[in-house]
C-alpha positions, 0 to 999 in steps of 0.5 A: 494475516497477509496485508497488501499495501498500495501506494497508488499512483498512475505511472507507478503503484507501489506494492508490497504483501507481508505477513503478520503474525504474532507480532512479527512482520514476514515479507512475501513480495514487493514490488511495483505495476508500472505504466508508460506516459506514452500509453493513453489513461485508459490503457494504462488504468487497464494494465493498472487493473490486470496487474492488481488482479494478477496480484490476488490471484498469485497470493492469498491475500486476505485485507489491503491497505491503501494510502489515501490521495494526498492532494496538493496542488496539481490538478490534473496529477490528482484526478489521475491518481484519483483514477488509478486508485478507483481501478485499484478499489475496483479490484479490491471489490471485486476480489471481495477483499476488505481493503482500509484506506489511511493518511500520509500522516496516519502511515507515518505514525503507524510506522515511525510512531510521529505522524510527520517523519521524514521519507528516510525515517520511514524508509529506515523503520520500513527496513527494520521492521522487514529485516530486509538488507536495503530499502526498496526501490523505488521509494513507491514500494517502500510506501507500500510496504509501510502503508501494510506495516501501518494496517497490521498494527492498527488492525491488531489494535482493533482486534485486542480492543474488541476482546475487551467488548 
């Protein structure tokens, strides 16, 4: 199975596509679509969608994970980021892929096995699980990267539990 995994964002989408199989983690590519602040919202959501599509037609993808929005206490970042992952659902839905959304704190279990772990720690986990030589930057891709690793094991839980039905 190829997971992508976003981590959305306006001026940076993280992403990051491996393959799982058999328990193991395979890494494809990884990576960010960027935006510059001088580019208006609809310029910039535009390039958000070309380079997402672009993405599905490179790869064989077969399901995405995205991380949820993480609202704190800016408004306006919110409904922009709200923005840019309406765009990137779109293209998901458009390219008929099954996409599942998951919490920071769901990410983070997922990946490190504690629901509040600390950026290093699932940088560190990130690394490990991909046998990669550094941790990739910037910090939005190593998010993508785990939001894919959080969808594959909770993707195969679901799949052993269905045997079981």
């Amino acid at each position: 199975m190829i997971i992508l995994g976003i981590d959305p964002g306006l001026a940076i989408i993280g992403y990051g596509l491996v393959e799982y199989k058999n328990n193991r983690f395979r890494t494809i590519d990884y990576g960010a679509i960027t935006t510059p602040a001088g580019m208006s919202t609809v310029e910039r959501l535009e390039r958000i969608y070309k380079g997402m599509n672009q993405l599905f037609h490179m790869y064989d993808i077969d399901e995405v994970g995205i991380e949820e929005l993480f609202f704190n206490k800016n408004v306006k970042t919110a409904i922009t980021v709200a923005q840019a992952r309406g765009v990137i659902l779109l293209s998901c839905q458009h390219h008929a892929k099954p996409t599942y959304e998951y919490t920071p704190l769901q990410v983070k279990q997922g990946v490190c096995g504690y629901g509040r772990a600390d950026k290093p720690q699932v940088q560190k986990m990130v690394t490990s699980f991909l046998n990669l030589k550094e941790v990739p930057k910037p910090d939005d891709v190593a998010d993508a990267l785990a939001v894919a690793i959080c969808h594959a094991h909770s993707n195969r839980l679901g799949k052993e539990l269905s045997k079981f039905e």
